[in-house]
DRENDO-1510 file (C-alpha; in Angstrom, 1 decimal, always signed):
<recs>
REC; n; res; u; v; w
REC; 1; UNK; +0.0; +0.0; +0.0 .
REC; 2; UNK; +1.1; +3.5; -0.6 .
REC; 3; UNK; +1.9; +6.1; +1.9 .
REC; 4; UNK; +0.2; +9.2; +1.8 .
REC; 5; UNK; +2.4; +11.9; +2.0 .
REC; 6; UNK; +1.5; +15.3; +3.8 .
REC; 7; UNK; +1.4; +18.5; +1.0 .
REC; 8; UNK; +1.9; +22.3; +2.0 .
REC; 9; UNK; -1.0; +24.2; +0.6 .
REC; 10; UNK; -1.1; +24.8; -3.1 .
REC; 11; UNK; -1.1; +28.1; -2.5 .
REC; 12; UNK; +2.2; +28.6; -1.0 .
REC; 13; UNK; +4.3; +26.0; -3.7 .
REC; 14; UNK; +7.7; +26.4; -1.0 .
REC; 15; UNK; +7.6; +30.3; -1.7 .
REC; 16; UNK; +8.5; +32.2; +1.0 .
REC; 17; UNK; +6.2; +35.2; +2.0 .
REC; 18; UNK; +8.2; +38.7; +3.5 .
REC; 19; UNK; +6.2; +41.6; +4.7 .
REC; 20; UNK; +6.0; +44.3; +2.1 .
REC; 21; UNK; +6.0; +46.9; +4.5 .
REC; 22; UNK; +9.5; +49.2; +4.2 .
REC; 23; UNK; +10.5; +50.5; +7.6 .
REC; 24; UNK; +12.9; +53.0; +6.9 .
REC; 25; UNK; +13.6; +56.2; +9.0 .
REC; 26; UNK; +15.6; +57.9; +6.2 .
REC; 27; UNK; +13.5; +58.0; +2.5 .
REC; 28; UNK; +15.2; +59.5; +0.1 .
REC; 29; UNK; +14.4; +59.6; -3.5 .
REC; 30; UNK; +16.6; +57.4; -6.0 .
REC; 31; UNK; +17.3; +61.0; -8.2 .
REC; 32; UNK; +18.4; +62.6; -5.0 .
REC; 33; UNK; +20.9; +60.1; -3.6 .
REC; 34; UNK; +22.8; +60.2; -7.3 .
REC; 35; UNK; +22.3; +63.9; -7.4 .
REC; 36; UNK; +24.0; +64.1; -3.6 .
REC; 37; UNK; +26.8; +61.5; -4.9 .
REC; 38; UNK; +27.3; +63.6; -8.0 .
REC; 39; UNK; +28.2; +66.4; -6.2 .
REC; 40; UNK; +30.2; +65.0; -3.1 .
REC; 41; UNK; +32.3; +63.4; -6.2 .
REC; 42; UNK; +33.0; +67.0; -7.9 .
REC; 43; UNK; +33.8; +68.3; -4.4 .
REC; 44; UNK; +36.4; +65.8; -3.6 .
REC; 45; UNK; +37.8; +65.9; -7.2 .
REC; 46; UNK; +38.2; +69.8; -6.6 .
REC; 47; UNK; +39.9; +69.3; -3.3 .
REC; 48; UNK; +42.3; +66.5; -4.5 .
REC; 49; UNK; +42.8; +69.0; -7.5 .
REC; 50; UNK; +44.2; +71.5; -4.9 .
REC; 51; UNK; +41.4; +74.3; -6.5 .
</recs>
């Protein structure tokens, strides 16, 4: 006789569920952290530059 074998539901299929709620304290937009790296890059260029 077979054995009957216990199943996870078919909803699930072995993925793994993570809460979609961000808890961040800092937000900051993705065109304002490259726009603050831009210019933290030109600074330290003009200091190394001796300007």
């Amino acid at each position: 006789m077979a054995e009957r074998r216990t199943t996870a539901p078919p909803g699930m299929a072995g993925l793994v569920r993570y809460v979609e709620e961000e808890r961040s304290l800092i937000k900051i937009k993705p065109h304002v952290f490259i726009g603050l790296c831009t210019i933290f890059l030109i600074i330290e260029l003009l200091l190394s530059l001796g300007v």
